[in-house]
Structure formats: C-alpha cells, structure tokens
ZADO-498251 format. One line per field, with one value per residue (C-alpha): z, y, x; residue number from 1; residue in one letter. Coordinates in steps of 0.001 Angstrom, whole numbers, always signed. Layout:
REM ZADO-498251
c3 Z | ...
c2 Y | ...
c1 X | ...
nr NUM | ...
rest A | ...
REM end
This chain:
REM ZADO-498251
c3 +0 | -1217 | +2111 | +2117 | +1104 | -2108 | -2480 | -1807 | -4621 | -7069 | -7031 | -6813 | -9576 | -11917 | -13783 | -12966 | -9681 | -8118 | -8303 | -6402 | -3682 | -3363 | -3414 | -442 | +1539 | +1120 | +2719 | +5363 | +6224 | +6604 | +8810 | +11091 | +11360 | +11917 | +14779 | +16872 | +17740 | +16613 | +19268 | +18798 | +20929 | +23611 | +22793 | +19508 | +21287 | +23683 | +26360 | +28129 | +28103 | +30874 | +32877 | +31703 | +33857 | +36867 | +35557 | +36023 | +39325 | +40462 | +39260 | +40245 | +43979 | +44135 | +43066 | +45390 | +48702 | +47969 | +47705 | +44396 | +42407 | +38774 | +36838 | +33295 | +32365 | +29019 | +27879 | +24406 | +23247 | +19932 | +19231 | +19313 | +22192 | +24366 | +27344 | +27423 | +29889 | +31989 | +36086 | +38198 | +38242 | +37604 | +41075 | +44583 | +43966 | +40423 | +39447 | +35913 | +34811 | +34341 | +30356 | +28511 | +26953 | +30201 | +31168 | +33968 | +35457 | +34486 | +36650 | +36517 | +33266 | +31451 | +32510 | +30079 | +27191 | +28264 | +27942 | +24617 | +23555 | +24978 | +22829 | +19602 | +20172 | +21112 | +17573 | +15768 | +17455 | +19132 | +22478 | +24207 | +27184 | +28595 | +28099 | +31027 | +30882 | +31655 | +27988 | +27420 | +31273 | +32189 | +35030 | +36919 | +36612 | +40286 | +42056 | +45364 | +47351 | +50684 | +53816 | +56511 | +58689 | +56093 | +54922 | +51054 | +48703 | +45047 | +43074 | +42330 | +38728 | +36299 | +35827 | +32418 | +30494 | +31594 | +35096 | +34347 | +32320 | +35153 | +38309 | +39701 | +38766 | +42826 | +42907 | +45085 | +44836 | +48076 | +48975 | +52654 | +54828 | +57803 | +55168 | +54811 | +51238 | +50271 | +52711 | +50448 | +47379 | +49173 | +50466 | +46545 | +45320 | +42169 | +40744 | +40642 | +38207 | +34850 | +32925 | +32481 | +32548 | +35646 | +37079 | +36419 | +37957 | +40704 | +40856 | +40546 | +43737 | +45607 | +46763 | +45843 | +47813 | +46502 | +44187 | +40881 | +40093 | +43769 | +44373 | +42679 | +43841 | +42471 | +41320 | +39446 | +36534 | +34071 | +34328 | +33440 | +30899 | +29316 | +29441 | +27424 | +24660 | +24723 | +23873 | +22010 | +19336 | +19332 | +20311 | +23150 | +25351 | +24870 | +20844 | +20844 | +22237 | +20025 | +16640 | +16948 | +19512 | +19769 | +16470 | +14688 | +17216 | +17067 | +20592 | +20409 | +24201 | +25460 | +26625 | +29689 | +29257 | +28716 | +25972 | +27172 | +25044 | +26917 | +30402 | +30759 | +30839 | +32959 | +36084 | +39915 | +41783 | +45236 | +48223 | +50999 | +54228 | +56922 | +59790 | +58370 | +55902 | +53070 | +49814 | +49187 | +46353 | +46705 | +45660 | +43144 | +45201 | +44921 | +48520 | +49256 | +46769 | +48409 | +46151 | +47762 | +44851 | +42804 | +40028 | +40455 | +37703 | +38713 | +40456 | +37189 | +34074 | +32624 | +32139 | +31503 | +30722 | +32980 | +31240 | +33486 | +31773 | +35318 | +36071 | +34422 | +31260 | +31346 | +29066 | +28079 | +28716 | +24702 | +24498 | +26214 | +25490 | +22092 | +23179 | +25154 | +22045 | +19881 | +22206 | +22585 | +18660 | +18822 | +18615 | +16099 | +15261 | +11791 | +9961 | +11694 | +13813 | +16655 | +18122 | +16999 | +17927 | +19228 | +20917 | +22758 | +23627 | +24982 | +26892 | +28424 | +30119 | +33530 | +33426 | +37416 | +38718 | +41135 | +43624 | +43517 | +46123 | +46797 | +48561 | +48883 | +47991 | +44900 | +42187 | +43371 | +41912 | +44029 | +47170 | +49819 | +48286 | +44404 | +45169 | +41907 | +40169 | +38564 | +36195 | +32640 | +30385 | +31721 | +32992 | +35929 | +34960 | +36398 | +36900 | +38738 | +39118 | +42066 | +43793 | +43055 | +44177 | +41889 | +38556 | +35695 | +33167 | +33354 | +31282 | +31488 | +31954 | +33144 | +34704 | +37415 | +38292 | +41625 | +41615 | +41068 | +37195 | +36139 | +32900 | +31329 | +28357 | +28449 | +25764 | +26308 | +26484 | +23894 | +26529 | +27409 | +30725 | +31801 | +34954 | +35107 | +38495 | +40141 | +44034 | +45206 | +47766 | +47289 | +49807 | +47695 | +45916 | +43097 | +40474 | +41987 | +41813 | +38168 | +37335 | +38747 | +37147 | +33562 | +33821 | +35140 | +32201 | +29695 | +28418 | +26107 | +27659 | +24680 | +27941
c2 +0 | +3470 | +5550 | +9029 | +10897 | +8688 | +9602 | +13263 | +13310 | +11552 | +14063 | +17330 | +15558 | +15745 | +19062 | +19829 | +17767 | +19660 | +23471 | +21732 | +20282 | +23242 | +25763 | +22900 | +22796 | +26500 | +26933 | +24526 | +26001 | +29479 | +27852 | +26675 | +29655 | +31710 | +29751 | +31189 | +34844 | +36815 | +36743 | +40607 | +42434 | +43776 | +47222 | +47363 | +47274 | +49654 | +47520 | +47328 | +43519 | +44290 | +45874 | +42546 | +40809 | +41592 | +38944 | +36287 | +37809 | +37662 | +33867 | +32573 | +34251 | +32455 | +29468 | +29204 | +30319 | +27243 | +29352 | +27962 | +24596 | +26691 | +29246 | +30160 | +34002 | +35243 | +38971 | +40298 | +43991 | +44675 | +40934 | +40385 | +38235 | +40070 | +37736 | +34163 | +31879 | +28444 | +28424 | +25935 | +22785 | +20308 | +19976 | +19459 | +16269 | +16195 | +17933 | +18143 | +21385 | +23154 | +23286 | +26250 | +23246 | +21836 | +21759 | +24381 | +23538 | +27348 | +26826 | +30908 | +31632 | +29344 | +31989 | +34581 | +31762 | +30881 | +34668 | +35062 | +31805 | +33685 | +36779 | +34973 | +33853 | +37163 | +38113 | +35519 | +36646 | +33915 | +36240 | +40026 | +40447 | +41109 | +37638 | +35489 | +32712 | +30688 | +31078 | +28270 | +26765 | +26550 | +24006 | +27070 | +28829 | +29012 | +29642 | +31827 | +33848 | +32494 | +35536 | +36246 | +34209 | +31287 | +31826 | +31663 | +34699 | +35020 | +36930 | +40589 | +40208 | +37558 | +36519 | +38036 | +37195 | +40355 | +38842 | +35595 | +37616 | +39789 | +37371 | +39503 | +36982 | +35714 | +32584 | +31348 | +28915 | +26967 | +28482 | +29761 | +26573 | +29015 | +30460 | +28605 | +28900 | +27893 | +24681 | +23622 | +24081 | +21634 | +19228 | +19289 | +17205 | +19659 | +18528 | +15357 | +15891 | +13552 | +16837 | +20400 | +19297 | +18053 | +20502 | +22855 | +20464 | +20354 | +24378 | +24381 | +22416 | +25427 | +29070 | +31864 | +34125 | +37583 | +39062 | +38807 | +42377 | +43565 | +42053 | +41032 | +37538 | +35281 | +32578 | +28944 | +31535 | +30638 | +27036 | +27729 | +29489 | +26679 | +25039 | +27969 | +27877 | +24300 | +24393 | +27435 | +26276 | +22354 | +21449 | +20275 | +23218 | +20895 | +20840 | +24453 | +25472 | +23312 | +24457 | +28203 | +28801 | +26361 | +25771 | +28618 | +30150 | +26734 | +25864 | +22376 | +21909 | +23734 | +21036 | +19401 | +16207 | +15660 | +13306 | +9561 | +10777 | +14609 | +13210 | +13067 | +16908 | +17492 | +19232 | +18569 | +21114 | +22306 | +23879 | +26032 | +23653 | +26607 | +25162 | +23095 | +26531 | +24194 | +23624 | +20293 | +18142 | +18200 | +14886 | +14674 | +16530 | +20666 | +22484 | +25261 | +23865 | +20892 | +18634 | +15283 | +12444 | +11859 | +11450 | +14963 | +17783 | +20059 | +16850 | +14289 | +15020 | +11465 | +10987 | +13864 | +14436 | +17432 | +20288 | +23580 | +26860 | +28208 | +26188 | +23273 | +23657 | +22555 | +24896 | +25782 | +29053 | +29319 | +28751 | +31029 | +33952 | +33051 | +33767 | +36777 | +37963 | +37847 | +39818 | +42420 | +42524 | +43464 | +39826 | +38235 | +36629 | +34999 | +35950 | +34005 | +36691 | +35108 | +38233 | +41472 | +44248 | +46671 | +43765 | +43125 | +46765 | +46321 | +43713 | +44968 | +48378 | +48404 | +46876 | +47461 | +50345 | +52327 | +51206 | +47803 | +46104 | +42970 | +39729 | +36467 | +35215 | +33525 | +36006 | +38885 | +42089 | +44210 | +43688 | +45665 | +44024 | +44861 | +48560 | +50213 | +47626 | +46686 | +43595 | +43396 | +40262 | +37893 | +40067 | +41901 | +45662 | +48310 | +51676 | +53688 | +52545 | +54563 | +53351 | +49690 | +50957 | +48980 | +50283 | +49548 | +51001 | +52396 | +49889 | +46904 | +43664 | +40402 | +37576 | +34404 | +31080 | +29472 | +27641 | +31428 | +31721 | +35217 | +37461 | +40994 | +42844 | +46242 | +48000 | +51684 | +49860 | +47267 | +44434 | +41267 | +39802 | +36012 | +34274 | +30506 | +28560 | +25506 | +26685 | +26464 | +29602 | +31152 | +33598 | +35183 | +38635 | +37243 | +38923 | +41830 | +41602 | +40277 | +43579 | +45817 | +43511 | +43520 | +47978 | +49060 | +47313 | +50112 | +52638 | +54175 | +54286 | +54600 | +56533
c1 +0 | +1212 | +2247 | +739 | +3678 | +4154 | +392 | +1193 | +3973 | +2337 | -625 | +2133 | +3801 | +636 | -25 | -3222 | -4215 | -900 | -2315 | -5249 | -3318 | -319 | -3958 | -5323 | -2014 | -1916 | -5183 | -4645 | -1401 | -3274 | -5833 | -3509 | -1671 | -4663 | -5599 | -3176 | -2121 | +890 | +3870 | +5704 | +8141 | +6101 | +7521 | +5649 | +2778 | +3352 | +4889 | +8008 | +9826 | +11897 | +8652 | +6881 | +9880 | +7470 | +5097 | +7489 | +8995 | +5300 | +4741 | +7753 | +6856 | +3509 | +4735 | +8394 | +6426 | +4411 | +1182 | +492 | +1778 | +1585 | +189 | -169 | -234 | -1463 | -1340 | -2363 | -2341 | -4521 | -4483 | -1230 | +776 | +3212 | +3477 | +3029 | +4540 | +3336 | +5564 | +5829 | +4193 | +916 | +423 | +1840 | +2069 | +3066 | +6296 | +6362 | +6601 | +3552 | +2490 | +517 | -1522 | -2562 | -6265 | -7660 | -10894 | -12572 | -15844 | -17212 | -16024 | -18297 | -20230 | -19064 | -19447 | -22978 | -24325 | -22579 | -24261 | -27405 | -27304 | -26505 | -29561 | -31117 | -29414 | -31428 | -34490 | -35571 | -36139 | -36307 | -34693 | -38355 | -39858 | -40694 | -38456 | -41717 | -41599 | -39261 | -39046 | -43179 | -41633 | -40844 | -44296 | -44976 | -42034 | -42623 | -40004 | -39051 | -39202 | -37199 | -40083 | -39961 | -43108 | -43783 | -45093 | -45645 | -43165 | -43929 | -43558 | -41982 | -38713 | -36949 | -34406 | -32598 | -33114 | -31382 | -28610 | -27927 | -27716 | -31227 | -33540 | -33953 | -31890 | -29196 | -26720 | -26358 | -23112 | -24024 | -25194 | -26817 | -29272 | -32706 | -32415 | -28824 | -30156 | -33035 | -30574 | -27988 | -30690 | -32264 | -29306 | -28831 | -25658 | -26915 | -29795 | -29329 | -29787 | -30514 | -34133 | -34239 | -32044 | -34940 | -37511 | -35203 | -35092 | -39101 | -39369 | -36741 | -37751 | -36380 | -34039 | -35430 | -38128 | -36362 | -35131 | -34574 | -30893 | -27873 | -27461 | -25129 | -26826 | -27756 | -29568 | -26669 | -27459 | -30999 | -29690 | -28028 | -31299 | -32787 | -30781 | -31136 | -34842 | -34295 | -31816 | -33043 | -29287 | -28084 | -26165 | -22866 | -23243 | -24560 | -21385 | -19164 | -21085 | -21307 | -18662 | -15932 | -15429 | -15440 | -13087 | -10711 | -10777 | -9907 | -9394 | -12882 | -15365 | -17378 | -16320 | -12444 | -11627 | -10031 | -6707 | -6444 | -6681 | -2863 | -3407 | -6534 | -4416 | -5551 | -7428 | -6014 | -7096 | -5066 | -4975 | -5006 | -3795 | -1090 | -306 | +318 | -1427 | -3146 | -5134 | -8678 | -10532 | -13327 | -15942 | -16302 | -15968 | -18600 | -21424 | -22852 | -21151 | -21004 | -20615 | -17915 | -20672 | -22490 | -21879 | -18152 | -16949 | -17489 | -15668 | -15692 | -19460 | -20909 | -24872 | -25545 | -24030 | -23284 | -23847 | -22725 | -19118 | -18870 | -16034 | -12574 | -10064 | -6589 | -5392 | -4700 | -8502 | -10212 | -7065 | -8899 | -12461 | -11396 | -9895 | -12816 | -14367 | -11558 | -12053 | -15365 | -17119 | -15298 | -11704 | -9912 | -13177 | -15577 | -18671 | -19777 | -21523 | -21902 | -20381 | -22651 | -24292 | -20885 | -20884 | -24561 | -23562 | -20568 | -22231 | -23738 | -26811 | -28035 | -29861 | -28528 | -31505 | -30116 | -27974 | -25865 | -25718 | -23748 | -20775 | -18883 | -17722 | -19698 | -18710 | -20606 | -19586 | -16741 | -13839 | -14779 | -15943 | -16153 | -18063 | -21382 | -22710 | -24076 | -25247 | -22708 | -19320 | -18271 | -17636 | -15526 | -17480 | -14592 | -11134 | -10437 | -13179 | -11901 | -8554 | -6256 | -5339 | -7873 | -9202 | -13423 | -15033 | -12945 | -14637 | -14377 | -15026 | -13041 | -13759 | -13924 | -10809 | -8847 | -8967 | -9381 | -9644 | -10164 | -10543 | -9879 | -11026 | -9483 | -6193 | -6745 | -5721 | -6697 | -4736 | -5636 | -4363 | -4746 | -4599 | -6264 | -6851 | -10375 | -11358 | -7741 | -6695 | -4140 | -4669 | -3451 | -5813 | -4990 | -1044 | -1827 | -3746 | -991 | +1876 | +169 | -772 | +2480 | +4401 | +2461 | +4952 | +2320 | -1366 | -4234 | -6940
nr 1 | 2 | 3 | 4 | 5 | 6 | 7 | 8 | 9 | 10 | 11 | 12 | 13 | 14 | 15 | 16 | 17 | 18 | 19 | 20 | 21 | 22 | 23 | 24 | 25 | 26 | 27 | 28 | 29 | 30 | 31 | 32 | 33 | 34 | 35 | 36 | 37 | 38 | 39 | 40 | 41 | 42 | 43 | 44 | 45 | 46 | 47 | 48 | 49 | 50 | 51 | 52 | 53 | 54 | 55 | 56 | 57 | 58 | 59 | 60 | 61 | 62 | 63 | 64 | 65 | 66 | 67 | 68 | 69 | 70 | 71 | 72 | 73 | 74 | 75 | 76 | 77 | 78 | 79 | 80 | 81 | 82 | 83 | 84 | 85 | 86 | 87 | 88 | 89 | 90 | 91 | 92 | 93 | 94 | 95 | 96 | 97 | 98 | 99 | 100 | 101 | 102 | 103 | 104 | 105 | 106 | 107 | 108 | 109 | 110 | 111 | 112 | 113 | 114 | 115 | 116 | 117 | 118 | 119 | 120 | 121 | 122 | 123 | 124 | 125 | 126 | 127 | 128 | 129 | 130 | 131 | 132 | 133 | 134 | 135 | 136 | 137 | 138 | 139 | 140 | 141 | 142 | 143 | 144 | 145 | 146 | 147 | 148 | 149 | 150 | 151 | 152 | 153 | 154 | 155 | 156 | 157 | 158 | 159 | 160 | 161 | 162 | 163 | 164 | 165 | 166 | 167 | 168 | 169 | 170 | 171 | 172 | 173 | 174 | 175 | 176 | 177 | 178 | 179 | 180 | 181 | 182 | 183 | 184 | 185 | 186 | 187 | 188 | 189 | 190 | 191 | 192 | 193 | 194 | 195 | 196 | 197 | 198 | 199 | 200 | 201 | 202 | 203 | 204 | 205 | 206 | 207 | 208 | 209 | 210 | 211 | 212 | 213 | 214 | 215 | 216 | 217 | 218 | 219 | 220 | 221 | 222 | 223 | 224 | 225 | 226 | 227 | 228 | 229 | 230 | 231 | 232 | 233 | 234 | 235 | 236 | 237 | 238 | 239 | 240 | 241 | 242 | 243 | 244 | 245 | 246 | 247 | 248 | 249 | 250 | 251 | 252 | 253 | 254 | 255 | 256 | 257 | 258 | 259 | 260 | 261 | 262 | 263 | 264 | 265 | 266 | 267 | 268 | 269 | 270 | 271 | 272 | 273 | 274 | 275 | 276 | 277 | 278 | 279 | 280 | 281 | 282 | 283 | 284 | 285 | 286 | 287 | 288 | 289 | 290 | 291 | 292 | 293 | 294 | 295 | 296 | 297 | 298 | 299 | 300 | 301 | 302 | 303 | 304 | 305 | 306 | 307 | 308 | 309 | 310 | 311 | 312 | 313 | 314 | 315 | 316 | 317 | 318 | 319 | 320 | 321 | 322 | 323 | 324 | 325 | 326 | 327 | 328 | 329 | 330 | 331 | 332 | 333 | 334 | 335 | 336 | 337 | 338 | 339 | 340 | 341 | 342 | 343 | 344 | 345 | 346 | 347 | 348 | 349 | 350 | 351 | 352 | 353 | 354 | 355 | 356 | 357 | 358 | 359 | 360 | 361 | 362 | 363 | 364 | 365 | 366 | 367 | 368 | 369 | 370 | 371 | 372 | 373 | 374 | 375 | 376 | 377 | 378 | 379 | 380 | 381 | 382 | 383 | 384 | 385 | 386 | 387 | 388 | 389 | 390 | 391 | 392 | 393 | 394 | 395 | 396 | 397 | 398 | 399 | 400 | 401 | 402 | 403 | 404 | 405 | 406 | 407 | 408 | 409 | 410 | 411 | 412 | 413 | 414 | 415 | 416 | 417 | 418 | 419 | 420 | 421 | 422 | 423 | 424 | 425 | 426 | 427 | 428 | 429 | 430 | 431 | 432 | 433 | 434 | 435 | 436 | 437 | 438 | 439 | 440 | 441 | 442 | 443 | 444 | 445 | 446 | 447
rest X | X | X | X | X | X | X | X | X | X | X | X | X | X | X | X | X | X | X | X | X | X | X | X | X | X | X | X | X | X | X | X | X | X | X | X | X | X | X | X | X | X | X | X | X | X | X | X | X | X | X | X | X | X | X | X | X | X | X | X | X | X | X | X | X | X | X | X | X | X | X | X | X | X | X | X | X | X | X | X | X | X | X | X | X | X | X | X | X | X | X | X | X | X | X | X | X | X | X | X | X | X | X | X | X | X | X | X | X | X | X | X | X | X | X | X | X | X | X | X | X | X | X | X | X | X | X | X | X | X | X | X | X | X | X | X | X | X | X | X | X | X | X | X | X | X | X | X | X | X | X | X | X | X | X | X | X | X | X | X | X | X | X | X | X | X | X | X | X | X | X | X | X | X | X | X | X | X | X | X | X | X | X | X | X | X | X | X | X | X | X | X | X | X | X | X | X | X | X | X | X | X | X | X | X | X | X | X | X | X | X | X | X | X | X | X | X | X | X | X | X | X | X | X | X | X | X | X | X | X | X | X | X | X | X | X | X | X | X | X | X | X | X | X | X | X | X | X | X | X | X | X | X | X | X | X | X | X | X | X | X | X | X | X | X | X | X | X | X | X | X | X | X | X | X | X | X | X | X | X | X | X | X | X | X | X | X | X | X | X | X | X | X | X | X | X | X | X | X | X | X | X | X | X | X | X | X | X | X | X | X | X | X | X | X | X | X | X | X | X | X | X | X | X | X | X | X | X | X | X | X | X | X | X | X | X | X | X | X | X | X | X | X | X | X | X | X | X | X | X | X | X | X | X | X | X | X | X | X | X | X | X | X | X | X | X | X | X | X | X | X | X | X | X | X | X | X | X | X | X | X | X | X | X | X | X | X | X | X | X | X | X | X | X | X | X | X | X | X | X | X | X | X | X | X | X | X | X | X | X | X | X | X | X | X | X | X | X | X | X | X | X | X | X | X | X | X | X | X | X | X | X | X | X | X | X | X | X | X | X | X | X | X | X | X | X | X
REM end
C-alpha cells in the first residue's frame, strides 16, 4: 500500500491535480496559522519587556512560597501576544513542569461563554430580554419567594431574560449553609440531576431568595440558561457550544467532558490547608457547593450528561485567550462573527440600577472588596477605578472562576490579561497583583 507521502507526490507531480493540492495545503497552512495569535516584541505594542519581567517575578513568587503549584499568564495587546509563559508545576504532587496546553478547570467563566451563547440567540431573534423565561421553562411557573419568617409569597412580577442575564432573577446557589435557602438548594441534590431538565424540575421544587429584580445575587440563573438555549436552538447546550462557539473560534481543548486521550493533561485542583499553611489536592468533590458524589456535575468530568452553563467547562489558557480575544475585537476573530459588535458593547455596560444592592458570595462584583463595580449580560464591569482601588481602566470587563482563574478585556487599552490557576477559595490577591503587574508594564497608555 502506497504511504501518504508517495500519495502526496504523485498528485504534486501531476499538472493539474498539483495546483489543487499546493492551493489545499496552502489553505490549510493558513488555517492553522490563523488559529493562533501573533507573538511581537512587547515594545511594539506599547509595552516594556523588561517591565513585563514583573510577571514572572510575580509567578515565580507564588509558586516558590508554595502558595500555588503553577500558573499560566497570558497577555495580548490589539491581538497580538506580548506575554506568554506556563511556572511551576501540575500539582503538589506532580512535578512536571507546568504546560501552557494543560487543562484548567474554568468553573465561573463558562459563565461569560454561556451569555454570549445567549445573545446569539437574542441576535437571531428567538427572544427580548423582557420575556418570562416561563416562555421556554413553564416548570418554573410558580415559584414563590421564601421571607425572613420562612413563609412563602408570590413573586412581584416575572422573571426576564434580563433577570437571568444579570444574576437579579432571585436565585441562590447553596453556597451559605446558615441560610434557609442555600439549605433547600444543598438538600435538593442539584448537581446530581441527569440533565438540564431536571435541574430545572429540581429548581421548581426550591424558593427563591429575593423578588427577581430587587438584588444582585449570584446565582444557578446561568445554568438555566443553558437550558434555554437548549430548547431554544433544538441542540443540546454541549453541541450548541461546540457548533457556533468552539469551532469557529478553534478551541480544540474547550469542553465538559475531557476526551479519554487529553486526560494526561486534565491538572488537579487544590485547596489552601489553613492550619497546616500548606497547599493540598482536593478529591473529586467541589468544597462550598454541596457537592457530595464523585458522580455529580463540577466533580465528574468522565461521564458527563448534565451540562453547566454556570461552572462546568474545562479549558486551556490558549482557548479562552482566544475567546477573550474575539471579544476584545469586537465579537469576532480569523473571519468568523460570533456576536456582533454593538451587541458586545450592549452587553458589556452596567446593566443594574442604582436602587439595587448585593448579597452572597462567589464572584460577586458588588460587594466591599470589588468597590467600583457593577454587572451586565454575563461580565463583571468596572465603573470607577479609584473606587476599586487597583489600577484599571473604566469599562474593562471580566469575569473568574472558583478555583482562582481570572480574565479581562480592556477596551481603552486594547488588553486582554488572563491568569490561570487551580486553588479552590484562594486567599491570595493574586488577580490583583496580576492587574498591577500587567498595567504598570504600559509605556504608552491609549486613555
């Protein structure tokens, strides 16, 4: 049997099929290249290399004062690359050197994903942010808010889309195990559902914390979101994602369920032992969430049939720098639109009143540590820099993940920063350092 390369150079070798194969190869060749982002000397861009030298003081910090095992750091100025580097290692217990292709556990920042999967639809007209979500979940027709008594009211008015989109729908999470809600959220076995649609049976069986549009609450609403565009689009979420997002934006290592042959790259997930002052490996099971099986969704990445809009997608940080910089470019990247652009702008304003106020915990943007903040379809926004007090830009946006993750995109500076880590509940200020390590190195500023 001819091997491939004989194949190859008999068909170069023939007049006319080789024009079709050199204009093939050419094409492929392109493809391939355009599925990664230019590296350039930082100071074309308007950055200093040896400033960008604090990025790896910073890592190498973290990682030799045994607060972290590794971390991969990503920075891109107007699309192009101008820091990219994995330190340390896979884990405490694994030395091997840390790799930019390993996989990161991104929890949160499917979030991010899952609301631009939400306004494609909204693009295609399949909703207004003023529909009743009862539109497309009528399992959660009668849901009544829980008060401080424990009695049980009716809601005030409907749940919207805008609600869902903005974590004010009235939902929890089950993250605080004194509150009556976040107990009936534990006790409810969520994670453990078979699917989205009987997560939302699940949900429809729960009260809720608030009347939807009265408080920021960080909540299970993505999930139900996923469901949406399930029943929406006639996909599953999983295939959704892969079909309009993944794909088009070649992220080859962005999925709920790791493949058998990518496993060798799926890092552990740690957690900071406090009164030993060391860092550990957590099993299977997710701290903080109720998660008590080895099987239930954010613990199982084997066997997956619940897929979580809210925290459930494993990534590279090569992926999602590529996500993040479609949306830096205005909602699109090597020619394919995924969103567009004034609908990215629309999504990336404040989208809470000033009458509104915040509660909980997770990746809450509102409250005394993120001063300066507010929340639009899907990201975290800074308002005022100086109120945040750490240098930003007004109008940057972003999003983290549970176990430390964290991006931006900063549109007045044309930057998007990403930090990559796997420490559940970190008490490191890492994101901040990161933010103050990636601004300083600016020797021209765009504001």
């Amino acid at each position: 049997m001819a091997t491939r390369q004989h194949l190859l150079n008999h068909l170069l070798n023939d007049r006319y099929l080789g024009n079709a194969v050199l204009l093939l190869l050419s094409v492929w060749a392109m493809a391939s290249e355009a599925a990664e982002l230019t590296v350039i000397k930082p100071e074309k861009a308007g950055v200093s290399s040896e400033r960008l030298q604090r990025l790896v003081t910073l890592a190498d910090a973290y990682v030799d004062s045994g607060k972290l095992a590794g971390m991969v750091l990503m920075v891109n100025r107007g699309g192009k690359m101008v820091y990219s580097k994995a330190t340390g290692t896979r884990s405490v217990d694994d030395v091997q050197p840390l790799k930019k292709d390993d996989l990161f556990r991104i929890y949160s920042m499917t979030k991010p994903i899952t609301a631009v999967a939400a306004m494609q639809l909204y693009e295609a007209g399949h909703f207004h942010l003023s529909d009743p979500i009862t539109k497309w979940l009528p399992e959660l027709a009668d849901l009544k808010v829980m008060q401080a008594d424990g009695s049980l009211v009716a809601t005030k008015t409907p749940i919207t889309m805008h609600h869902l989109l903005t974590h004010t729908a009235g939902f929890s999470y089950g993250f605080d195990p004194r509150d009556a809600v976040d107990q009936a959220y534990r006790a409810a076995g969520l994670w453990g559902a078979e699917d989205l649609s009987e997560f939302a049976e699940k949900i429809a069986t729960l009260p809720l914390k608030y009347h939807p549009g009265e408080q920021w609450h960080y909540s299970i609403a993505v999930d139900l979101t996923g469901l949406i565009i399930e029943r929406m689009s006639g996909l599953s979420f999983d295939e959704y994602l892969h079909k309009n997002i993944f794909e088009p934006l070649a992220m080859t290592d962005t999925f709920f369920q790791v493949p058998v042959d990518k496993l060798d790259r799926f890092l552990a997930n740690h957690y900071w032992d406090r009164s030993s002052k060391q860092l550990k490996v957590i099993g299977s099971t997710v701290p903080g969430l109720g998660i008590d099986s080895s099987d239930d969704a954010m613990s199982n990445y084997h066997a997956v049939s619940l897929y979580s809009g809210g925290g459930g997608l494993v990534s590279t940080a090569r992926d999602y720098m590529r996500f993040a910089e479609m949306l830096r470019a205005g909602g699109s990247l090597d020619g394919h639109r995924i969103l567009g652009a004034k609908t990215l702008k629309f999504m990336t304003q404040n989208h809470l009143p000033a009458t509104i106020s915040a509660s909980g915990s997770g990746e809450n943007p509102l409250n005394n540590r993120f001063r300066g903040f507010g929340f639009g379809l899907g990201f975290g926004i800074i308002l005022d820099p100086v109120s945040n007090q750490a240098i930003a830009s007004r109008g940057a946006y972003m999003w983290g993940g549970a176990a430390g993750t964290i991006f931006w995109v900063d549109p007045e500076e044309d930057i998007v920063a990403l930090a990559m880590i796997q420490l559940m509940g970190s008490p490191w200020a890492l994101r901040e350092d990161f933010r103050v390590a990636v601004y300083q190195a600016l020797i021209e500023s765009y504001e």
